[in-house]
Phi, psi and omega in degrees: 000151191251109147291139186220139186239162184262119153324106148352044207340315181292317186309276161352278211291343179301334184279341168300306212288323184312315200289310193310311198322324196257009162335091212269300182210135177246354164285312181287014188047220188297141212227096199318298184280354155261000176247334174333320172285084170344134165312098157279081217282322159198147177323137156324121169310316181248128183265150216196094169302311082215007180239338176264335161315252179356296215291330183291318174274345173282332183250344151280342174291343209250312181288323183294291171332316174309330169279115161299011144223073167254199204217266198232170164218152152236119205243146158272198118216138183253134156221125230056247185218050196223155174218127197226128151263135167237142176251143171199164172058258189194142185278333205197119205277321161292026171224342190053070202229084198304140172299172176227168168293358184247010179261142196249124179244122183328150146241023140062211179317330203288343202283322178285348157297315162277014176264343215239331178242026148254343158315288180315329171283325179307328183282322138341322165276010206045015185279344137221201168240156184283349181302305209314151189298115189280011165295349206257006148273358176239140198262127187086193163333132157220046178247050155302314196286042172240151152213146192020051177094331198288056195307149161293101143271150201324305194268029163260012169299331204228052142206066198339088162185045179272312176117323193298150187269149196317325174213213181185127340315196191215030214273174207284007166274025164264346160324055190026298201254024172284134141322076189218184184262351184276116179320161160309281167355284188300328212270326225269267146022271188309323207262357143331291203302320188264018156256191212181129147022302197267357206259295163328297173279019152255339159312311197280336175303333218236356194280154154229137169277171190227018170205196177268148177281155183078013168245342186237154168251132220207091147330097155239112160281335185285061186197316167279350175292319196272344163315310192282295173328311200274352138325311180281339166278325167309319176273335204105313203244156169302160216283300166331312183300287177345311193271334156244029178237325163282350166247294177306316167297260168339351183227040167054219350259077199289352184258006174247120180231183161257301191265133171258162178262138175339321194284333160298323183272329172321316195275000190274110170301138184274143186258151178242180189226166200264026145259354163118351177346179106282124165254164185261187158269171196274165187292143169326302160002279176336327141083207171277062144233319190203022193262021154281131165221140179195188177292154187289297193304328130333309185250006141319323171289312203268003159254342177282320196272001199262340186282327180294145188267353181237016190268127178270292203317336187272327154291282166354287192303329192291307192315128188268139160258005146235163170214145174208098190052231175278353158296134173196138188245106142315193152311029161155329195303103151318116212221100184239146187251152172187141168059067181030049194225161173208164188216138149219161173217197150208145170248169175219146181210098178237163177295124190077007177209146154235176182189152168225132155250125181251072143307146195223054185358285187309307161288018175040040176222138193221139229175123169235142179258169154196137208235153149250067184197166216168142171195182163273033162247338208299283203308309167303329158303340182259354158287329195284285186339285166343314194256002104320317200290286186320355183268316150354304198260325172215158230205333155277009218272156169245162221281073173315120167329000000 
């Protein structure tokens, strides 16, 4: 049996208040030119050259590639205050058509890292705590949104353990072993894609909990989904405006959106299964749970910015709010410690794309994938790469689950 222990609310808030003290400006969101630069937090074990880089992501990428049914990868690597993109394989398997710095790629789950740091700027802005109860963001009745006294708080939306069901609505074909000729996926996808704002929350009305929040762990989108709302209530503005006026904007990263532009969707790689199906991206709908897309040289900036030590919103997000031994979760961020050392990462998995952001602070090192193939193997293969190229690159780096 696995003991776990819950993160401390008071412990939170001390860690909140550390992140506020070193705040430079909380209004204006991100302050481009002064968080744009890695923290240099410590020296390079190995000094790494940018032709021995290349030769190290070229030959896991090569190794990865070799099974035929992957497609295309674009792998990143930030070190210091150097950024190296490499491209293999192909966007579009009936052209053999190498990715690029201009192909737009789902980044899937990694999209609640940024739901988890426009939380973290709101708290900053004094528009809520991420502690607060999340009825004191919702219009009407929520009292369901309970178990023994116990409330859903703001930050168990974005470490699943809120209690909430995968998605919202919530009906019985999203059952994994519901019976239908429509994939698990697809079926997910569709009842997301044919619902609305208002649909959720009757939904969200109709759920019950069946523990205390913050004691079980329970994979929820409908829970980052309800975030990226009490974002947009808070503020006023939509969740997208939001996300490029405190992230995308201020750090360039001008191809990462929700809704793409014509010139964008030009670029959008097509996704496979590891039978070669072809996909689309999963719906918009998904909101701040998985409706982001974007570029590699885009999500380069945004893993350079996960590395700074003075960004407070960026801190804010890191600080845990479960632990379980050296295991620990931020504001989405998945986080493990060893030797004073820390790693965190995230993944994304939608039908036909995968994707990894890996920041390793302490090493000044950072590392993004980004895959258009998706199969039941893909992701662990593609964390064991990762946890080469990066052991590779550096010799302190740690060995992610």
């Amino acid at each position: 049996m696995i003991f776990s222990k819950i993160f401390s609310p008071k412990n939170l808030l001390i860690g909140i208040a550390l992140a506020i003290s070193s705040q430079f400006s909380v209004s204006g969101g991100v302050n481009a030119a002064e968080l744009l630069h890695a923290a240099n937090s410590l020296p390079p074990a190995s000094i790494q050259t940018e032709a021995s880089i290349k030769s190290i992501v070229t030959a896991a990428a090569q190794e990865y590639l070799s099974d035929p049914n992957t497609a295309g990868i674009s792998i990143g690597i930030v070190r210091g205050n150097h950024n190296y993109a490499y491209h293999f394989g192909t966007v579009d398997k009936t052209l053999t058509q190498l990715p690029n710095d201009s192909t737009v790629y789902p980044i899937a789950s990694i999209t609640k890292t940024f739901t988890g740091t426009l939380l973290a700027q709101a708290e900053l802005d004094h528009k809520l705590k991420i502690t607060d109860d999340v009825r004191l963001y919702l219009n009407g009745d929520y009292p369901n949104l309970e178990f023994a006294k116990q409330p859903i708080q703001l930050f168990h939306l974005l470490n699943h353990r809120s209690g909430l069901p995968f998605i919202l609505p919530n009906p019985p074909e999203a059952a994994p072993d519901f019976v239908d000729v429509v994939p698990y996926p697809l079926r997910i996808d569709k009842i997301v894609d044919s619902s609305n704002k208002n649909g959720f929350y009757t939904a969200l009305h109709q759920i019950t909990l069946s523990a205390a929040p913050g004691t079980h762990f329970q994979y929820s989108n409908a829970a980052a989904q309800l975030a990226g709302y009490i974002v947009e209530h808070v503020y006023g503005e939509t969740f997208e405006t939001l996300l490029h006026e405190k992230i995308t904007g201020p750090l360039a990263m001008h191809d990462t959106v929700i809704e793409l532009a014509p010139s964008q969707a030009k670029r959008l790689v097509i996704g496979y299964d590891e039978n070669g199906a072809r996909y689309q991206p999963s719906s918009n709908k998904f909101q701040g749970a998985a409706a982001i897309k974007s570029t590699l040289p885009d999500m380069l900036k945004y893993a350079q910015w996960q590395l700074d030590a003075h960004a407070p919103e960026v801190k804010l997000s890191h600080i845990p709010t479960y632990s379980n031994d050296d295991f620990s979760i931020g504001l989405n961020w998945q986080m493990l410690s060893a030797n004073g050392r820390k790693v965190l990462w995230q993944d994304g998995a939608t039908p036909g794309f995968a994707s990894f952001c890996i920041p390793q602070p302490d090493a000044n090192l950072a590392l993004v994938i980004l895959s258009n193939e998706l199969g039941p193997a893909t992701l662990g293969r593609l964390s064991a790469m990762a946890n080469k190229i990066m052991k590779a690159i550096d010799e302190r780096s740690i060995t992610k689950p």
